[in-house]
C-alpha positions as CSV (number, residue, x, y, z in Angstrom):
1,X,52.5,7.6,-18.9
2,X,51.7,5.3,-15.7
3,X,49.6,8.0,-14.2
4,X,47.4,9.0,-17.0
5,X,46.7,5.2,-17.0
6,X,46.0,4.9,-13.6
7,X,43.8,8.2,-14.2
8,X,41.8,7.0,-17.0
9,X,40.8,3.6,-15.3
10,X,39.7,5.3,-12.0
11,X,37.9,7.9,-14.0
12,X,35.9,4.9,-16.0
13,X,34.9,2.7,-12.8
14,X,33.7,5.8,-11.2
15,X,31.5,5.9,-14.2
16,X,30.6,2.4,-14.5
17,X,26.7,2.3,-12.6
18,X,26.0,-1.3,-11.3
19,X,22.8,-3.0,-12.2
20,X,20.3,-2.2,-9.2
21,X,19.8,-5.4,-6.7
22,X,16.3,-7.0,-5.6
23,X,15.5,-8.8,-2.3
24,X,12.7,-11.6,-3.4
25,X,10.9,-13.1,-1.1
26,X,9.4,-16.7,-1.8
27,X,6.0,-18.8,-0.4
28,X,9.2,-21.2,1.3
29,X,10.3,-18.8,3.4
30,X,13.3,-18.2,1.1
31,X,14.9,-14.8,0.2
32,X,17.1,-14.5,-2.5
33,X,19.3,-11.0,-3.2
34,X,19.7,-10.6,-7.4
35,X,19.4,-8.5,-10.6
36,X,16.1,-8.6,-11.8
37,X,15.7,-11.2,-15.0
38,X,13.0,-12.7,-16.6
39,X,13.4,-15.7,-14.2
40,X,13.2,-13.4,-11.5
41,X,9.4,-13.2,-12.0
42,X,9.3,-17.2,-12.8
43,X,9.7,-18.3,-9.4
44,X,6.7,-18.7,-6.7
45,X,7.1,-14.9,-5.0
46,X,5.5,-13.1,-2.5
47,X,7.6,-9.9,-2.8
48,X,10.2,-8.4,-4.9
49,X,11.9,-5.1,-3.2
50,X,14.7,-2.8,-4.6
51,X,17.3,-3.3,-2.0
52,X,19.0,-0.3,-0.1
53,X,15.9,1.5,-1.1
54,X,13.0,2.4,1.2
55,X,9.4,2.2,0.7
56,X,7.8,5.8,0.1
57,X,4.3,6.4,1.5
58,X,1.3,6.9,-1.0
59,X,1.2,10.2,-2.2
60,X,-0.2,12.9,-0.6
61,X,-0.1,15.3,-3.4
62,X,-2.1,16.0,-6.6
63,X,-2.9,12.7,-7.7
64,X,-5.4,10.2,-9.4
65,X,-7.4,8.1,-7.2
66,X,-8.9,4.6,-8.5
67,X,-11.6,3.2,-6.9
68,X,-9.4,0.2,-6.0
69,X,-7.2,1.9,-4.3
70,X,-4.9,2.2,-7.1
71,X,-2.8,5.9,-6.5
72,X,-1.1,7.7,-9.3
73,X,0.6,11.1,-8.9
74,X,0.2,13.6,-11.7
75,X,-0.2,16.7,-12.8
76,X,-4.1,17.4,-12.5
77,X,-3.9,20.4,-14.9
78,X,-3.2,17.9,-18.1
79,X,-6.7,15.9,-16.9
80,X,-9.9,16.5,-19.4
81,X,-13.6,15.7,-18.8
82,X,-14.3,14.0,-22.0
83,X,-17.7,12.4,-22.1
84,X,-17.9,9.5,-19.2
85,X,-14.3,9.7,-18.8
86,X,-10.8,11.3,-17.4
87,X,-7.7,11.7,-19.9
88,X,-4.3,12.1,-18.4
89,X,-0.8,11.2,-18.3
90,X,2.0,10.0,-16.7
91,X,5.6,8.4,-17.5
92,X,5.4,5.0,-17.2
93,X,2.2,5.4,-20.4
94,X,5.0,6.9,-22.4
95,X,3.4,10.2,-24.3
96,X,-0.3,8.2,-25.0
97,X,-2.6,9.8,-23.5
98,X,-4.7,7.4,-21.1
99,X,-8.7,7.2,-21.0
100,X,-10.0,5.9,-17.2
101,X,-14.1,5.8,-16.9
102,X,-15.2,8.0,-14.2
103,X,-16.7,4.8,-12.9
104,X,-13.0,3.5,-12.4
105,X,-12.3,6.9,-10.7
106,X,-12.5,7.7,-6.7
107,X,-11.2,11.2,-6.8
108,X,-8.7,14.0,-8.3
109,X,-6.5,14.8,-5.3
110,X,-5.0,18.4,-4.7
111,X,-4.6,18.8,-0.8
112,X,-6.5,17.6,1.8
113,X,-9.4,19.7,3.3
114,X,-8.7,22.0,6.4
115,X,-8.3,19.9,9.6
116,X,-8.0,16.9,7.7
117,X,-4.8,14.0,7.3
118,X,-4.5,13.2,4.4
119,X,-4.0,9.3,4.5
120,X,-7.2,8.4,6.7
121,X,-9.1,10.6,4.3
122,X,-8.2,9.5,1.1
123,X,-9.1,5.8,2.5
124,X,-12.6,7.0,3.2
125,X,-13.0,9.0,0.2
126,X,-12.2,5.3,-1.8
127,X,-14.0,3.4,0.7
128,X,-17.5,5.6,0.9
129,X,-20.7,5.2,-1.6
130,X,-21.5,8.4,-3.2
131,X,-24.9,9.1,-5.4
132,X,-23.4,12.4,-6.7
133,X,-19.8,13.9,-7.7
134,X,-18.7,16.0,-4.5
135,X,-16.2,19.1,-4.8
136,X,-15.0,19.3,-1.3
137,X,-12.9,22.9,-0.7
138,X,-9.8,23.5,1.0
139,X,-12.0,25.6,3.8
140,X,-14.2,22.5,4.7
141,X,-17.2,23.2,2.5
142,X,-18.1,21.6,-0.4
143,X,-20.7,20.9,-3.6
144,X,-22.7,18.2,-4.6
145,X,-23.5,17.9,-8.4
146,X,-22.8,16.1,-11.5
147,X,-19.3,17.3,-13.1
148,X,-19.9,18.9,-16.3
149,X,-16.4,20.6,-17.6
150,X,-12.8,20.6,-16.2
151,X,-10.2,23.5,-17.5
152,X,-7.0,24.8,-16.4
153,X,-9.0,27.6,-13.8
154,X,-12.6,25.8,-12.8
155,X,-14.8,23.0,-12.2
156,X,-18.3,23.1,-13.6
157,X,-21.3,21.1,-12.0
158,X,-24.8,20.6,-13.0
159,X,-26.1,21.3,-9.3
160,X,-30.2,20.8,-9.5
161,X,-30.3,22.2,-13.3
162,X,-28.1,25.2,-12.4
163,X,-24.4,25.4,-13.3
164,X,-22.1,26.1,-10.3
165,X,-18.3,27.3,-10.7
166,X,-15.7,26.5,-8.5
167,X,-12.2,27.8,-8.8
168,X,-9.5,25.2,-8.5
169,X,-7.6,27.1,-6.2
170,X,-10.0,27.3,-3.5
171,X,-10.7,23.0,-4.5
172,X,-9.1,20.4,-2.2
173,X,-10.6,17.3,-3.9
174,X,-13.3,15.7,-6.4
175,X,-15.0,12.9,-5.5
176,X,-16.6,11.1,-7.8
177,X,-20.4,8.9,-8.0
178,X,-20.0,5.6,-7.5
179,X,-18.7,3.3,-4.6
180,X,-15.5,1.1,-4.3
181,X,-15.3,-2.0,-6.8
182,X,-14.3,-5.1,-6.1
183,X,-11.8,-7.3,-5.3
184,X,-9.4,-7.5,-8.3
185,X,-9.1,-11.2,-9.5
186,X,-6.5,-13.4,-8.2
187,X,-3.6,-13.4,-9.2
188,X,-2.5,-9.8,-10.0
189,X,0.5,-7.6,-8.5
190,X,0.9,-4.5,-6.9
191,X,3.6,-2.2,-7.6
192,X,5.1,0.6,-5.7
193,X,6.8,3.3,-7.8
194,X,9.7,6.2,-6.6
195,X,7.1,8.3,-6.7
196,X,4.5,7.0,-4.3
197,X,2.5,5.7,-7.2
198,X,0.7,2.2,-6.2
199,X,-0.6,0.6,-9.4
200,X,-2.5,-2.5,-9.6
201,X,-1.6,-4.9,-12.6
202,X,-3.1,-8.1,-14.3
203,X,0.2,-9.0,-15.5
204,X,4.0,-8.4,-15.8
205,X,6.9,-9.2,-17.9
206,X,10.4,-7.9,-18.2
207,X,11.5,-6.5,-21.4
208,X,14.2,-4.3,-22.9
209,X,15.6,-3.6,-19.3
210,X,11.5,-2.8,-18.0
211,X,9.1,-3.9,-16.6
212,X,6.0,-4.2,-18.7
213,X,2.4,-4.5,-17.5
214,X,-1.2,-4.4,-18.2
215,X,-3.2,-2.6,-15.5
216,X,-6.6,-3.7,-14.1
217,X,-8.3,-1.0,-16.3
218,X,-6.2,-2.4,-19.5
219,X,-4.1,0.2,-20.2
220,X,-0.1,-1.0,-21.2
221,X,2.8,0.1,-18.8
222,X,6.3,0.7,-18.9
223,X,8.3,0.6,-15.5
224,X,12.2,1.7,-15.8
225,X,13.9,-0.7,-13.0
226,X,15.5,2.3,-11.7
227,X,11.7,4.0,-10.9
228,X,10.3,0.9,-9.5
229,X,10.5,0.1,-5.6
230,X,8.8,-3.0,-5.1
231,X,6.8,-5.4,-6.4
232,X,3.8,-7.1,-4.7
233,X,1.5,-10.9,-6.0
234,X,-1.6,-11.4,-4.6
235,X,-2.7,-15.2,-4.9
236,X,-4.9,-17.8,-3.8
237,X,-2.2,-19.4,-1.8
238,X,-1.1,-16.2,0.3
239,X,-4.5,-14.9,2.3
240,X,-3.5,-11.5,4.2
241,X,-5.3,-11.3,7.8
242,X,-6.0,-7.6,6.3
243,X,-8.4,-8.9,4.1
244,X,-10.4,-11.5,6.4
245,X,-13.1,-10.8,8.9
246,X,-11.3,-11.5,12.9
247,X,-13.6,-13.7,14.8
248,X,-13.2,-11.5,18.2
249,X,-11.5,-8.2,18.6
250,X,-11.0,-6.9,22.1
251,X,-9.2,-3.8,23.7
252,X,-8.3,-3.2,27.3
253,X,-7.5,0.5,27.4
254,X,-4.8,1.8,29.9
255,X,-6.9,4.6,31.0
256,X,-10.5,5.3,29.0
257,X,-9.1,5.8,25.7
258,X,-10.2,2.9,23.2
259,X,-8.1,1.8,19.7
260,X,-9.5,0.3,17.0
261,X,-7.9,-2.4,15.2
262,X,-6.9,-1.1,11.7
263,X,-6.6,-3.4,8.3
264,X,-3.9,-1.8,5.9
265,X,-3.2,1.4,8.3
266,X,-1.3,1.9,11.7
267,X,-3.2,2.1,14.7
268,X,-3.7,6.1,14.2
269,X,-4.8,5.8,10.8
270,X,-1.3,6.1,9.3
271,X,0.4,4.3,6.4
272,X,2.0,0.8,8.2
273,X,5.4,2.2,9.0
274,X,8.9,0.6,9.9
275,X,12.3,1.5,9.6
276,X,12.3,0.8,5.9
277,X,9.8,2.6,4.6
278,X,5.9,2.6,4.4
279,X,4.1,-0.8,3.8
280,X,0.6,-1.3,2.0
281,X,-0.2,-4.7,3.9
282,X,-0.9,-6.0,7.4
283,X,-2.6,-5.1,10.6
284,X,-2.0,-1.9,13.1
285,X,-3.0,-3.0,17.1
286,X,-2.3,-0.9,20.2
287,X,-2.2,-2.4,23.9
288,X,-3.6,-4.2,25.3
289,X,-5.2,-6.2,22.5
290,X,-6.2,-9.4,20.7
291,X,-7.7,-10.4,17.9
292,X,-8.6,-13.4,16.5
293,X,-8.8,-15.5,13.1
294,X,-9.9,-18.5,11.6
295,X,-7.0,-20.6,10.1
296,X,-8.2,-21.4,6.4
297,X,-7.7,-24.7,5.0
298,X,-4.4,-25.9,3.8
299,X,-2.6,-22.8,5.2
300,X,0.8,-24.3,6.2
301,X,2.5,-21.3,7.6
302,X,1.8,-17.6,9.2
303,X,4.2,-14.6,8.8
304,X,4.3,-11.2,9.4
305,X,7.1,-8.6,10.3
306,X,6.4,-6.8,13.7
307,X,7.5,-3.7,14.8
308,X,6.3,-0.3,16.8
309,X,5.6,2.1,14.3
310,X,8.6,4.1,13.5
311,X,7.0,7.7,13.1
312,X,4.5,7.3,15.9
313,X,5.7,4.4,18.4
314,X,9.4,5.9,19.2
315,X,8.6,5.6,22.7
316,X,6.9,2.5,23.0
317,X,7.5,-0.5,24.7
318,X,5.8,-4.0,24.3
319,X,4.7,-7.4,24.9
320,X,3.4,-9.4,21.9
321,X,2.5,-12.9,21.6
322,X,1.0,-15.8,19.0
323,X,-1.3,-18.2,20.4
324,X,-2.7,-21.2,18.1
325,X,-5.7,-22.7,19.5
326,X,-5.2,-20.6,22.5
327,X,-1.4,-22.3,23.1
328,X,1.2,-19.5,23.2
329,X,4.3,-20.0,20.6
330,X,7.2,-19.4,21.7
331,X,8.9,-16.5,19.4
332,X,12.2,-15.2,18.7
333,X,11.5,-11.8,20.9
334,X,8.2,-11.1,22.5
335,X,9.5,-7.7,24.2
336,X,9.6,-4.8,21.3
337,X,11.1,-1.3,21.8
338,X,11.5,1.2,19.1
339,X,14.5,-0.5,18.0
340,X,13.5,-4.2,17.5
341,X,11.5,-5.8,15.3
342,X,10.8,-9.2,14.8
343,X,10.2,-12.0,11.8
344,X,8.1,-14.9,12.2
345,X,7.4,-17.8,10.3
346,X,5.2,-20.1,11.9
347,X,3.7,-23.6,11.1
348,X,0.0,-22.8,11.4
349,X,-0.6,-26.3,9.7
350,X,-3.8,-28.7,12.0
351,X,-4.7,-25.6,13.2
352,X,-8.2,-23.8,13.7
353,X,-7.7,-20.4,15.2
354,X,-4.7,-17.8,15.2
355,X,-4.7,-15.0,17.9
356,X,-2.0,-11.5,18.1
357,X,-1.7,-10.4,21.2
358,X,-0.6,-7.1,22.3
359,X,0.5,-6.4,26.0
360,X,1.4,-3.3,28.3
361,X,5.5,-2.9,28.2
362,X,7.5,-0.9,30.9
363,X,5.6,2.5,30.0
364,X,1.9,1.9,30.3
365,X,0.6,2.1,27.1
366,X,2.8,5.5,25.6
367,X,3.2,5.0,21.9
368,X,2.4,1.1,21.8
369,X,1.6,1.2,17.9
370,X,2.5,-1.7,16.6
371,X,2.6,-2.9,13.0
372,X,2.3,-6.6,11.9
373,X,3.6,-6.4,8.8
374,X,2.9,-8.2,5.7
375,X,0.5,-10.7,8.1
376,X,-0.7,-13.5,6.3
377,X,-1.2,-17.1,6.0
378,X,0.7,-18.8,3.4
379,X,-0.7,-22.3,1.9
380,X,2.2,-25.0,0.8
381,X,3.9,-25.0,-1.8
382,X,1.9,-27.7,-3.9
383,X,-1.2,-25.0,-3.3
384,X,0.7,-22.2,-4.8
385,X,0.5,-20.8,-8.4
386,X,-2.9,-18.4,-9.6
């Protein structure tokens, strides 16, 4: 009789599934580890992350491509042409079948063109002005028309008065007429989904174990917690150095070969990668570099997470460095190798200018990509709110 009671109550814990944990981050520098509540979304956040759960890169697969970025993976044989507008669906609309304005659309993903990543494409695809619909094929070619019909087998353009047919098995991608829209007002949230969905929305609330949104194109949203990854505000009071113009940008190559500073990417045009996954925000630098910003009013504080890229910076080594009005500050690490990262949270407060510095390590320059994640300025906390 002892046993089958032992039994039974080992059989029921097993069976017991705790409530998932989430790491928030606050404008104080605070992080808090908790179940996510209503109060969890009542507090002055920058971030809200599923812990012991890593950040998956934007698809790369069929998908829905919004002309704010916005990136939602679906199954592209359910979409219909119907007038000015794409129907489709996906989970988190329940079974309603959604309505987005082609003029809200930047493409329907399949694969990415021969010779082509699919990442760097996919940001020039949203980024570019286009003054027709372009069907771009998997073998590099591609049509320029006005989309006319959509079924399970073809594409249909009006192509100078003439209908033109293109299989969609020979189709990498649609891209629509239009050009990217603007910044989406302050405050909204982005949310990163299992699934590589990122999904812009005006506002959130939890409810019946969810979490509930409206989405920038006004359509309603139900997120189970155990399909959501992380949550992201934008606000007045945080100001990402992604989103700002750098006063001076310079590059000293090793050799000849010159890098670009990217905004949102890694230095080779790949998602922002560390150890924990794939992050939307920050700035990717390669040595030897600086660049340079402007310190806005009231900004109190800078932070960023920085690390060499964990896909492509395995065998880096580096020197970094933060000068504020040209002063170096001393940091926690300066020297980064593929398995160091390092947090900083520093008082930017009387200052005017902010300069990241990259520097040659013990191997030249040999996969120096390095990732300042999450880079912003943060305003105090009697600026925060909207």
């Amino acid at each position: 009789m002892i046993r089958s009671i032992v039994i039974f109550f080992t059989v029921g814990l097993a069976g017991f599934a705790a409530e998932p944990t989430f790491r928030v981050h606050q404008i104080s520098g605070k992080d808090t580890s908790k179940t996510f509540t209503s109060d969890t979304l009542q507090s002055t956040w920058i971030t809200i992350r599923r812990e012991k759960a890593s950040l998956p890169t934007p698809p790369d697969g069929p998908q829905m491509i919004f002309r704010n970025g916005d990136r939602l993976p679906i199954d592209l044989n359910t979409v219909k042409l119907v007038g000015e507008s794409l129907t489709f669906t996906h989970t988190i609309f329940g079974e309603k079948i959604q309505k987005a304005p082609l003029s809200s659309v930047a493409a329907l993903w399949q694969a990415a063109p021969i010779n082509e990543r699919a990442f760097p494409f996919i940001r020039q695809l949203v980024d570019q002005k286009r003054d027709q619909d372009l069907v771009l094929l998997q073998n590099g070619d591609s049509v320029k028309g006005i989309l006319s019909a959509i079924d399970a087998k073809q594409f249909k353009l009006d192509v100078e008065g003439e209908t033109v047919t293109v299989a969609r098995e020979k189709t990498a991608t649609i891209a629509f007429f239009g050009k990217k829209s603007d910044p989406t007002a302050l405050p909204h949230i982005l949310a990163t989904l299992k699934d590589g969905a990122r999904i812009t929305l005006k506002s959130i609330q939890l409810k019946n174990g969810t979490v509930q949104g409206v989405t920038v194109r006004g359509s309603n949203v139900s997120i189970p917690l155990d399909q959501l990854i992380a949550l992201r505000r934008f606000q007045k009071s945080v100001i990402y150095l992604s989103d700002l113009e750098s006063m001076k940008y310079e590059h000293r190559p090793y050799l000849s070969l010159n890098w670009k500073l990217q905004r949102d990417a890694s230095v080779t045009e790949d998602p922002l990668t560390l150890r924990d996954g794939a992050h939307d925000k920050g700035l990717g630098m390669h040595s030897a570099s600086t660049v340079t910003y402007h310190i806005p009013k009231d900004a109190e504080w800078f932070e960023s997470r920085v690390a060499l890229d964990a896909k492509t910076g395995k065998r880096g080594h580096v020197v970094i460095a933060v000068l504020i009005d040209g002063k170096e500050i001393k940091l926690p690490s300066s020297e980064l190798s593929a398995s160091q990262k390092v947090s900083l949270r520093l008082k930017v407060n009387g200052g005017k200018t902010l300069t990241l510095r990259v520097d040659f390590g013990k191997r030249g320059d040999v996969g120096d990509h390095v990732n300042w994640v999450g880079a912003c300025f943060l305003l105090s906390e009697s600026k925060a709110g909207g």
